[in-house]
C-alpha positions in Angstrom: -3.3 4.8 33.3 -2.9 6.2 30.1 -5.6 9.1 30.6 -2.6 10.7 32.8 -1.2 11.5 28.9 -3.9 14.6 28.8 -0.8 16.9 27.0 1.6 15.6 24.5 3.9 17.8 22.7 4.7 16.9 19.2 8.1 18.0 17.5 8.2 18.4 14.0 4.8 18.4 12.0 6.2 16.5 8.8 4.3 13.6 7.5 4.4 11.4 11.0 4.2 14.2 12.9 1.2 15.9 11.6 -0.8 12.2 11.7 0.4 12.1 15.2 -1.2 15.7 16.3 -4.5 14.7 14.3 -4.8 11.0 16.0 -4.6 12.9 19.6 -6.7 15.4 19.0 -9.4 12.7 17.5 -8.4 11.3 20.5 -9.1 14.1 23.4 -5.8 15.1 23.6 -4.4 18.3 24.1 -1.6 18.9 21.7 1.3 21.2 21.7 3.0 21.5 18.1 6.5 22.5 18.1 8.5 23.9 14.5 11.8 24.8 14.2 10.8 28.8 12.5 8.0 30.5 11.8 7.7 28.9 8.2 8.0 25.1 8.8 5.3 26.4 11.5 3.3 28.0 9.0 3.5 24.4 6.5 2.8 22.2 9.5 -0.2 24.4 10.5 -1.8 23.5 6.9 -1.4 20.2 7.0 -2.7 19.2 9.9 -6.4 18.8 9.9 -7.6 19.1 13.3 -9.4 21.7 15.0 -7.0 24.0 16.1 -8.6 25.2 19.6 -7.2 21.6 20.4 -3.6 22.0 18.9 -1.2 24.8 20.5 1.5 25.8 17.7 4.8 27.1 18.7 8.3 28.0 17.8 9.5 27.8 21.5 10.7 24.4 23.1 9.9 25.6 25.9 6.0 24.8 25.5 6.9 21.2 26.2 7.5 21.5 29.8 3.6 21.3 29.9 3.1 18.0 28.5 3.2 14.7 30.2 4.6 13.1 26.5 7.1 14.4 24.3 6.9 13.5 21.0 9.9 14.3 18.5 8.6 13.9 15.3 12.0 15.5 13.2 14.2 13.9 10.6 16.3 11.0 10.7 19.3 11.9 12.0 20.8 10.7 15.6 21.9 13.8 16.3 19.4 16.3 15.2 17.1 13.8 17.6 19.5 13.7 20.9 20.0 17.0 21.3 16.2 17.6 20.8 15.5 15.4 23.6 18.2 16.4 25.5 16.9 20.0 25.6 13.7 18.8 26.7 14.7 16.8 29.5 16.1 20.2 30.7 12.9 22.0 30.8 10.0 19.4 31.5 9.5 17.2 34.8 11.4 13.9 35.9 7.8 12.2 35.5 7.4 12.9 31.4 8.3 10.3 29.0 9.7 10.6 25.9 8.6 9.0 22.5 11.3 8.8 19.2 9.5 8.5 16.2 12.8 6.8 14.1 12.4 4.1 11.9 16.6 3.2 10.8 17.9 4.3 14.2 18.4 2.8 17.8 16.1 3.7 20.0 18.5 2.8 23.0 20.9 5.5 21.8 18.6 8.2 21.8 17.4 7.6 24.6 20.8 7.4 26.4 21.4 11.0 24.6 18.5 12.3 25.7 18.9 11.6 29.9 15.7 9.9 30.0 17.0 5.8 29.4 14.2 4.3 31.7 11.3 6.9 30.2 12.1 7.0 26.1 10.0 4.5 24.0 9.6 4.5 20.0 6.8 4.7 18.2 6.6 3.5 14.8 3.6 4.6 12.9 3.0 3.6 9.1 1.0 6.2 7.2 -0.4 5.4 4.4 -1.6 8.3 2.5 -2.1 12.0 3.2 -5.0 11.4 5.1 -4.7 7.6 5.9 -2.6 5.6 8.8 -2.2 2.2 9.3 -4.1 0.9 12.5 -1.2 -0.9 14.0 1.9 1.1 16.0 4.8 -0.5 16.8 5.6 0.2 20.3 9.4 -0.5 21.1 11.1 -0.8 24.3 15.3 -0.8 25.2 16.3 -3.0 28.0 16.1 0.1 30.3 12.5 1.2 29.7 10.2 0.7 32.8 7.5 -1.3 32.3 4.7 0.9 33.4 6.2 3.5 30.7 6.3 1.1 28.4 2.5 -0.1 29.3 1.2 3.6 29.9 1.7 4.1 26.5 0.2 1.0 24.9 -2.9 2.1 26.8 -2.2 5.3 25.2 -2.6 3.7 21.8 -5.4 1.4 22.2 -7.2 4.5 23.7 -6.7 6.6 20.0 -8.2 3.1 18.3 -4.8 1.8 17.1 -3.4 -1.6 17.6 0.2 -1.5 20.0 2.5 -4.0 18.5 5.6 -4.7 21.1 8.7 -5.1 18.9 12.6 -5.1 20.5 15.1 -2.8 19.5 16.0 -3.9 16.4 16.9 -2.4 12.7 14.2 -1.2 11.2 12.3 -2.9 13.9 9.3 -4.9 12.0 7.6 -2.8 9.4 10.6 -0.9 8.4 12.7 -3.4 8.1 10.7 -5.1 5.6 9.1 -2.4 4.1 12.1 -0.2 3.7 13.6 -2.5 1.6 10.6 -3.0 -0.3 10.2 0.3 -1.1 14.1 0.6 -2.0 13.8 -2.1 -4.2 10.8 -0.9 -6.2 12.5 2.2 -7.0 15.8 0.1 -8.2 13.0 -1.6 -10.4 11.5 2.0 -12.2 15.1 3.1 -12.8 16.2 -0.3 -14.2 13.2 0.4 -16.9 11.6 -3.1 -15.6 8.4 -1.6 -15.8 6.7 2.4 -15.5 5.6 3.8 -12.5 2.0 2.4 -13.1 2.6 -0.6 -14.2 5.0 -1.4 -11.1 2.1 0.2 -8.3 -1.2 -1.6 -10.2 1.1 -4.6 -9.9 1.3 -4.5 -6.0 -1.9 -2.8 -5.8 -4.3 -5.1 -7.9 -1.7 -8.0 -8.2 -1.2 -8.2 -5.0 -3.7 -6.6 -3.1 -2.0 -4.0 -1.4 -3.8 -0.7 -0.5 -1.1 1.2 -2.4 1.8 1.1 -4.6 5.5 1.4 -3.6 5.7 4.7 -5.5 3.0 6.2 -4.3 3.5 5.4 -1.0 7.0 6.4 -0.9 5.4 9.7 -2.2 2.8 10.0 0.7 5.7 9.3 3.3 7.9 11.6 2.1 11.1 10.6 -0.4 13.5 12.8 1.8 12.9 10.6 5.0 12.8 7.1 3.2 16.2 8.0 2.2 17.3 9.1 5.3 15.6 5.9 7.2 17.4 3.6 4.2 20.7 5.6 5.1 20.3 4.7 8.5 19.1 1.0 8.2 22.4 0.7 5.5 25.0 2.2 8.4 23.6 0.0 11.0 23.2 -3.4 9.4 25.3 -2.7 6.0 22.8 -4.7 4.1 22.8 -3.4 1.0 18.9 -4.1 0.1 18.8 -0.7 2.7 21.2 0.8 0.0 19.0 4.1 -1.0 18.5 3.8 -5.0 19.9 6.4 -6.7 17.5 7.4 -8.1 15.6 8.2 -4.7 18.5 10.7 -3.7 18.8 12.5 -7.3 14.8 13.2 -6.6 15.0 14.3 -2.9 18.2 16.2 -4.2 15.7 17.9 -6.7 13.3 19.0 -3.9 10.8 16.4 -5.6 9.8 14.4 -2.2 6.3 13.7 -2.6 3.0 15.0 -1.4 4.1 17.7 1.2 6.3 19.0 -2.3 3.2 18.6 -4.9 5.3 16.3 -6.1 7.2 13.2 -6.3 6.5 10.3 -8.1 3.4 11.3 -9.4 2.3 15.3 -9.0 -0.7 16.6 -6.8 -3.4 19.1 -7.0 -5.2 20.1 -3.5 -5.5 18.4 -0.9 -2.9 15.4 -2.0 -5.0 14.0 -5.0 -2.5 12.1 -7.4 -3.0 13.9 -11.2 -0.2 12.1 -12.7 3.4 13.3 -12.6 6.4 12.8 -14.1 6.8 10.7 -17.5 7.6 7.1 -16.7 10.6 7.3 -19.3 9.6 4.3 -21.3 7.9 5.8 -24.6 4.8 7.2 -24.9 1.3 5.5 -24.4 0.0 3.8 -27.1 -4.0 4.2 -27.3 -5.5 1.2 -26.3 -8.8 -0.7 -28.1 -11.5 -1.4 -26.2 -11.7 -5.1 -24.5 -15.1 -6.5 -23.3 -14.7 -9.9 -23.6 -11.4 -11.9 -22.2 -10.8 -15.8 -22.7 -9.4 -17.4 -19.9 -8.1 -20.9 -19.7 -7.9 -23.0 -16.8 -10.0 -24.2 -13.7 -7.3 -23.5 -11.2 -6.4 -21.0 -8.4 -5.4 -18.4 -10.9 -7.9 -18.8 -13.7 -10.5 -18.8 -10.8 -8.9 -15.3 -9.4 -8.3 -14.0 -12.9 -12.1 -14.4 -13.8 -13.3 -13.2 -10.2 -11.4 -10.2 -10.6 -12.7 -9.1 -13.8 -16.3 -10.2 -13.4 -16.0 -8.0 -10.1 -14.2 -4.9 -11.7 -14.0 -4.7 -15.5 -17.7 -4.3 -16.7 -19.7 -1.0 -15.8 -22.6 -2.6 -18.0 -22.5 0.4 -19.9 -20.3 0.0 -22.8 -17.3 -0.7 -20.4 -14.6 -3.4 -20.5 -15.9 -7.3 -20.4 -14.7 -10.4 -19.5 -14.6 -14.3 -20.7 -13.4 -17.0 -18.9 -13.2 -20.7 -18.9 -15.6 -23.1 -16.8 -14.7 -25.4 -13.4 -13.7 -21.9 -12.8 -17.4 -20.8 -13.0 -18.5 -23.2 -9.3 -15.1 -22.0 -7.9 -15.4 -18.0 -8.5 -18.7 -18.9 -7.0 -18.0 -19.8 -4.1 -15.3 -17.5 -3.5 -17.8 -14.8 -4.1 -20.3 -16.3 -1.4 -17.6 -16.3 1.2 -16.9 -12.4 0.3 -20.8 -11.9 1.1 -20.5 -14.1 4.4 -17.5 -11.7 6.0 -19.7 -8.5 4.7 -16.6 -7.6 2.0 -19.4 -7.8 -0.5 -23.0 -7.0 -1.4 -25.4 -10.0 -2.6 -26.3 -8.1 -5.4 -22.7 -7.9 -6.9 -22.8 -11.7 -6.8 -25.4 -12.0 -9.3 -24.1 -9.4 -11.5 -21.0 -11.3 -11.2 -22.4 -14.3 -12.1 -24.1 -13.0 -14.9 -20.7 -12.1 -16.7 -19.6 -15.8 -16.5 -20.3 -18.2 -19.6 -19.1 -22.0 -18.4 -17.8 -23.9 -21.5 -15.7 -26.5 -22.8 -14.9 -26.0 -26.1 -12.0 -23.9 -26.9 -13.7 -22.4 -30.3 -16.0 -20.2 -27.6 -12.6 -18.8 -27.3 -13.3 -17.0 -30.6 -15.8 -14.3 -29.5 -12.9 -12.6 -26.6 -11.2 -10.1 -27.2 -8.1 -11.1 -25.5 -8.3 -14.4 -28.1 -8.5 -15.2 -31.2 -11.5 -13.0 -32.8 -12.3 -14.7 -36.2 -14.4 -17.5 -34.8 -18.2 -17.3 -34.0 -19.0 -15.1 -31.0 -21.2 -17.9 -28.5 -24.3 -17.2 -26.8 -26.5 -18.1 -23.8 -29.0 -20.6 -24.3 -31.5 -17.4 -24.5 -29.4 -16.4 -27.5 -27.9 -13.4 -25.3 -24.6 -12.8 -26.1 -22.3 -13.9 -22.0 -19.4 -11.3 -21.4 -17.6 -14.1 -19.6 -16.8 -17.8 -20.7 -15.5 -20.1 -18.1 -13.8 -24.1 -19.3 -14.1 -26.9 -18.5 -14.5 -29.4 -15.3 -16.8 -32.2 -17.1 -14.5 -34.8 -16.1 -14.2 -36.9 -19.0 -17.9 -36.4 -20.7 -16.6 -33.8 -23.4 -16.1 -34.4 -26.6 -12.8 -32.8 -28.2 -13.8 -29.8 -30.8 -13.1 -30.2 -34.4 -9.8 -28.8 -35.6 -9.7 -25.6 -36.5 -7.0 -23.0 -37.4 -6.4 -19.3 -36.8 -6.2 -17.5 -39.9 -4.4 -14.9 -38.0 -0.4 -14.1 -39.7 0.9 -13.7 -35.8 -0.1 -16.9 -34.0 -2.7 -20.0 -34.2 -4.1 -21.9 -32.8 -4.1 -25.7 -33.4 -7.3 -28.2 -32.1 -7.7 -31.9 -31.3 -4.9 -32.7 -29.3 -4.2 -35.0 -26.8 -7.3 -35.4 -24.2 -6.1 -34.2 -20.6 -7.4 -35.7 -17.4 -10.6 -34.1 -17.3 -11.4 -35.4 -20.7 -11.2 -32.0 -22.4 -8.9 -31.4 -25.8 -6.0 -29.0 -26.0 -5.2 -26.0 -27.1 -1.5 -24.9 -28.3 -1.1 -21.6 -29.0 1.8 -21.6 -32.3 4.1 -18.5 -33.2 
């Protein structure tokens, strides 16, 4: 049984490691934390965030003879991790098992270095923030690992409410092989000027629903070991999406590796709150106008997410941002809303208020009154005369009649009414430059 793991030592209280000697602790675990000097020591102590009657911290190796796991927790480097391993084979019982925290680096070779083949497992964790991890850990097993080691410590993981995850002993294994090269590939983006360092994380973050930007969360794991995980990925595959950006070694060069630094990416005050950082390099800001009300056009999948989104998160109903939308989009974010209430990711009342900001329409001169749009036409109103932040278009199916024509007076672009009918019987729009 896993409750036989009472002690683990941790080596190295970096970003893994200090997540590690919190998750035991939270746990029940008695945790011995191991630093190479009295400094790192001191660091490591700050960082972790458990109570430290539970957490033993040491300079001396030795200390791990009394647990019944070994954790080494140090940087990315075969090496550095063998001989660590192989010193603690020396001092701690034949029964202890040994854990490898790597993410580039075979698991099988540091076990063989470290004289424990049928007792070393890896543990991949994936934190997400200072004070965030992911719930799943990737458990990984050579062709030598028992199988009672091997399901000791899965019990060991379900028992500190994470998620085992059995991978092989492969690059990268799952998560870092795929996110690795994400990561790599977002900072190839920011120094290619494709886009700022916002613009690239609200991308993944809003666009795509992530919890947290690439930057950012190459910041919160620490730029120093991406690059020494990408390093190792690239020597073992030679596939060079694992190629570490160049920019990512010129700022671990630079000492500016993330959170434990103060900063990366961005900079941080206390406790690892993001206040910024350094400029993105593509000009400065230009102050932006207010926007409450947004045209959008189109019934489908992404007209029905654009107009979800912003009904959901743009207005504060106090002078904030507002949104307008078009209509067959109006029953759609509906419904999509309802099934957010049925799986308890949202309240009811946040469905009407939703609702609320949604105008359905079908004539494109409603378009006038956004923001986002073409302003000089006639801002439209609810039947009560009360003035919708949202206007939705059209899914009448045929029993619309096309608007009048009507130009832009606008010098940049216009827009030109009474074309062709489209399938659902609505008219047109063509937006001219």
């Amino acid at each position: 049984m896993a409750q036989r793991f009472s002690t683990v030592a941790v080596f190295g209280l970096g970003t893994t490691g200090r997540h590690l000697v919190d998750a035991l602790v939270r746990g029940g675990r008695r945790v011995i934390a191991v630093e190479r000097d009295e400094p790192a020591l001191r660091r490591g102590r700050e960082r972790v965030t458990a109570a430290e009657s539970a957490v033993e911290f040491t300079t001396d190796p030795a200390a791990a003879a009394r647990a019944d796991l070994v954790v080494e927790a140090v940087p990315e480097r075969l090496e550095t991790k063998r001989r660590l391993l192989a010193r603690a084979h020396a001092e701690c019982p034949p029964e202890t098992v040994f854990a490898t925290t790597t993410t580039g680096l075979p698991v099988t070779e540091i076990a063989f270095g470290s004289g424990r083949t049928d007792r070393t497992v890896g543990l991949h964790l994936f934190p997400l923030g200072p004070d965030r991890e992911a719930p799943a850990v990737e458990v990984v097993g050579t062709p030598l690992t028992a199988d009672a080691v091997l399901a000791d410590v899965r019990e060991l993981i379900r028992d500190l409410g994470r998620i085992p995850v059995p991978v092989a002993d492969r690059p990268g294994f799952i998560g870092g092989a795929l996110t690795m090269a994400y990561l790599n590939n977002a900072v190839a983006m920011y120094e290619r000027r494709y886009a700022s360092r916002d613009s690239i994380d609200t991308a993944m973050t809003l666009g795509c629903g992530l919890p947290m930007g690439p930057l950012a969360q190459l910041d919160a794991m620490g730029l120093d070991t991406a690059r020494d995980s990408l390093e190792a990925l690239y020597e073992r595959t030679g596939d060079p999406r694992y190629a570490p950006a160049p920019t990512l070694a010129h700022m671990v060069t630079a000492g500016l590796v993330g959170v434990k630094a103060g900063r990366g990416f961005y900079e941080y005050g206390a406790g690892g709150a993001a206040r910024g950082g350094a400029a993105d390099g593509l000009g400065e800001p230009v102050p932006a106008r207010a926007v409450r009300r947004i045209g959008v056009v189109g019934s489908g999948t992404m007209a029905v997410g654009i107009a979800e989104v912003c009904a959901l998160r743009l207005s504060d109903g106090a002078g904030g941002p507002e949104r307008a939308a078009r209509e067959g989009g109006a029953a759609a974010v509906e419904r999509s809303l309802e099934r957010g209430v049925r799986r308890g990711k949202l309240a009811p009342g946040l469905l009407t208020e939703a609702m609320g900001r949604l105008t359905a329409g079908c004539e494109l001169q409603a378009l006038g009154a956004c923001d986002l749009g073409s302003r000089p036409w006639p801002r439209a109103s609810t039947s009560n005369g009360a003035s919708s932040p949202i206007w939705t278009g059209c899914a009448h199916r045929g029993r619309c009649s096309p608007p009048p024509p009507r130009a832009c007076p606008s010098s940049s672009a216009r827009w030109r009414h009474g074309g062709p009918r489209t399938s659902s019987g609505c008219t047109s729009s063509t937006r001219l430059r």
